[in-house]
N, C-alpha and C positions, 0 to 999 in steps of 0.2 A: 336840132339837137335838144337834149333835154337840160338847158340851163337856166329855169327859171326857182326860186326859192322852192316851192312846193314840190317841185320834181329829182332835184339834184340834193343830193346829201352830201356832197363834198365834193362839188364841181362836175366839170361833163364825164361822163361814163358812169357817176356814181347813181344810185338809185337809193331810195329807200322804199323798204321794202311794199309799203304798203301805194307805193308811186307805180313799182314794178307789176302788181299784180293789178292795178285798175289798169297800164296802159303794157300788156307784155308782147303784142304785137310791134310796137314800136321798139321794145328792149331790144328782141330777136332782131327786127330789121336792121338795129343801127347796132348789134353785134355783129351783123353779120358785113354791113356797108364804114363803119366805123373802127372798131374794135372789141375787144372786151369789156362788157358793163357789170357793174361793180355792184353786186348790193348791200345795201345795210340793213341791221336790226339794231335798235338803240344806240345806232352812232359807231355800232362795230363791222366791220366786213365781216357778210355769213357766205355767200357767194358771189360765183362770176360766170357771166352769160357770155358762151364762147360759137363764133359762127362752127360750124361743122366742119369745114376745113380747118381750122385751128384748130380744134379737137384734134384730128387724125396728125394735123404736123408734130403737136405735144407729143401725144401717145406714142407716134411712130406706128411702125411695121414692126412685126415679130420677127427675131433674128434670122431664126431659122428660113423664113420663107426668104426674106433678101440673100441669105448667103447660098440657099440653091437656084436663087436666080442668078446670082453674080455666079460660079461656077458654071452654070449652064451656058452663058451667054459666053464665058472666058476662051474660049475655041481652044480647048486641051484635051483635045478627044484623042490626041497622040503622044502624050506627052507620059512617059514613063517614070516610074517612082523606084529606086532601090531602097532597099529595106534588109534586115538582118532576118534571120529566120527566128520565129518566137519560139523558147522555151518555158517550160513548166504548164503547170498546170494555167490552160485558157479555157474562157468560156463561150459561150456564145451571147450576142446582143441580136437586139431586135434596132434595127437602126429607122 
């Protein structure tokens, strides 16, 4: 782990920045084996090195592709809807 004075700027995870670019193989590694590492520029957070899975958990999935998977999967291929008949003027959508 990187917690020697010259490497850590505010204890394990944090870097400074000029730590992070001589050794950023080891950043990556141990964002990805560790967690996320912290950088600094003059003692302030500018960023944070996140494994690739932790990207995608943050980010998520786009709504729409989870909700036509959760329908497709939901087994309502017989399941009937009532509805009232639409008046006035409608348009048409592109769904």
């Amino acid at each position: 782990m990187n917690e020697t004075s010259s490497e850590a700027a505010e204890g394990p995870g944090a870097w400074k920045l000029q730590d992070a670019k001589a050794r950023f193989s080891e950043l990556v590694r141990l964002a990805g084996e560790v967690g996320p590492q912290h950088v600094t520029v003059n003692g302030k957070e500018k960023a944070v090195v996140l494994s690739a899975e932790d990207y995608r958990r943050l980010r998520g999935e786009p709504m729409g592709d989870a909700l036509v998977r959760l329908l497709a999967e939901a087994g309502l291929d017989d399941l009937d809807f009532e509805h009232r008949k639409t008046r006035g003027p409608v348009r048409d959508i592109e769904l």
